[in-house]
C-alpha angles and dihedrals in degrees: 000000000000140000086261089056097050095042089061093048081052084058086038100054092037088058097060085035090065113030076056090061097048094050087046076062101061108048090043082062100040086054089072090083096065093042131073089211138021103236118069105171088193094051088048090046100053090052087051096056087045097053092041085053094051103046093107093135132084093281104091122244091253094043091058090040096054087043090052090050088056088049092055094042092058090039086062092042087057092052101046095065092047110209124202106251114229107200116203138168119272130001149309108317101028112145087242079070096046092055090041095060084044094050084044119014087182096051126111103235111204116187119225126192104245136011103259092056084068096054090045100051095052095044081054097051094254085111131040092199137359127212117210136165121239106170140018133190100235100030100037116219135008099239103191092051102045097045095052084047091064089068099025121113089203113113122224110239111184137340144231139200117190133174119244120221112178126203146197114243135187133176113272113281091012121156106241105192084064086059109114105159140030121201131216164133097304085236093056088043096057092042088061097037097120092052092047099045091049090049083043093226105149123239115251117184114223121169100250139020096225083042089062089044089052089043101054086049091049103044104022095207114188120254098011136120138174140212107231129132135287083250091066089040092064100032093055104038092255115161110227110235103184120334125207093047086150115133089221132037092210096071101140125165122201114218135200126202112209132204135164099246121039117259114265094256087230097057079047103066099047085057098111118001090226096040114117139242113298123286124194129217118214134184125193137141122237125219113263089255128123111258101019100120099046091056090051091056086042089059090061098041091052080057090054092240113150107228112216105185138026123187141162126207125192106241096167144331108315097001133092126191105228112216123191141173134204150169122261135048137276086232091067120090100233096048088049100050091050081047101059091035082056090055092061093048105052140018134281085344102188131189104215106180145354110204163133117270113200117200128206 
């Protein structure tokens, strides 16, 4: 073992310690939701003891105790100010992050593990919203989302597209002609196929993009990379070897923002001062006839309403949930009127937002 060794268990160490705190974080503020104040001396008590008891390590009694007490102070702090907490899929670093910080610089993002976490926590009050993705330019939609949309009572509440540039990232100092595979999310990974296949690093599918940034810091494996994005580079201490490593520039992903109520129109409209008119977002199922579909859309072009996205989703053998969204607002009269007509032509139609989408 040499300094070098050790210094890179140290890293290593700092990295979990950390990503732990921040996490420690997180579930102190999402505990405001189950107390009537913030302080609870028996609660802080009982974490002391527990802390004095189980210095048994070269840290002094005193020294993990004191350190525990920090932690708590900020803890309170955090929850003091009460943030809104924003839930999104995968970890530190995602690109729902990414738009969620965009969409609320002031939010408390707090990552969950699947999709349908963040759709639970915020149905069940953890979370005050949730960002997921539900299209992207190159890879087309997002099916688990949109498939567990069609039945959710959450209410979109504004949307964001953001543009995706991947990148290639090593550990710091790492040699990069030893590099021989890049892990990532297996749609990063297809949208960079070309550039990994000419620097012949081998795909290797993670979870999560920001999961194989906060792998590599973690773990430190020999000869390996991942395409994540500049964000987890910098959170994690990743070095960039080469960005934009995307096989096409025009890499875009769509957003929605979910709640449990919908969004005041008013509040709204002055999210984003560049964002544009309202556009609403509508979900329904057609009878298996020919022509049904075509009927519902007609509905909204005889109104005069631009339709700006038309998708179907299997639901079951045989049926497709038709998704569609559209500008306006359910609160003109125009939009209103194809709306109810659209009800009587096809079934469960549901309106599932009205709201501002900011581009970036």
């Amino acid at each position: 073992m040499t300094l070098k060794d050790l210094r890179e268990d140290i890293d290593r160490i700092d990295t979990r310690l950390l990503s732990l705190l921040s996490e420690r974080m997180e579930k102190a503020l999402m505990t405001r939701s189950f107390k009537d104040r913030i302080v609870d001396e028996g609660r802080e008590q009982q974490v002391l003891d527990r802390a004095r008891r189980s210095s048994r390590c070269l840290a002094s009694p005193e020294f993990t105790v004191a350190l525990y007490q920090d932690i708590m102070q900020e803890s309170k702090a955090i929850q003091t100010r009460s943030p809104s907490t924003l839930g999104f899929q995968g970890d530190h670093g995602a690109y729902s992050e990414m738009a969620a910080r965009a969409w609320d610089p002031k939010a408390a993002t707090i990552p969950a593990r699947e999709f349908i976490d963040v759709f639970d926590a915020v149905q069940d009050g953890f979370f005050d919203y949730g960002i997921v993705p539900v299209e992207n330019t190159l890879g087309g939609l997002v099916g688990p989302v949109n498939s567990i949309l069609v039945y959710s009572d959450l209410a979109i509440v504004a949307a964001v597209d953001m543009p995706v540039s991947h990148c290639l990232l090593s550990l710091p100092g790492a040699d990069h002609r030893e590099m021989r595979s890049a892990y990532s999310h297996s749609q990063a990974l297809a949208q960079c196929r070309h550039f990994l296949a000419r620097n012949r690093l081998e795909a290797m599918p993670y979870y999560d993009t920001a999961g194989a940034a906060r792998m590599l810091a973690e773990e430190r494996p020999g000869g390996v990379a991942v395409v994540a994005s500049r964000f987890a580079a910098e959170l994690y201490g990743l070095e960039i070897i080469k960005e934009d490593i995307q096989d096409s520039e025009n890499n875009r992903t769509r957003f929605f923002v979910l709640a449990r109520r919908p969004a005041p129109e008013e509040a709204a409209r002055q999210a984003g001062a560049d964002a544009p008119a309202l556009k609403c977002s509508a979900v329904f199922f057609t009878e298996d006839k020919a022509g049904a579909l075509f009927r519902t859309l007609e509905i909204f072009a005889h109104a005069g309403i631009n339709l700006t996205r038309i998708e179907s989703v299997p639901n079951k053998p045989g049926d497709y949930a038709i998704f569609i969204d559209f500008e306006g607002s359910d609160r003109d009269r125009a939009v209103a009127q194809a709306i109810d007509k659209a009800k009587a032509a096809t079934r469960d139609f549901r309106l599932l937002g009205c709201y501002n989408e900011t581009r970036l």
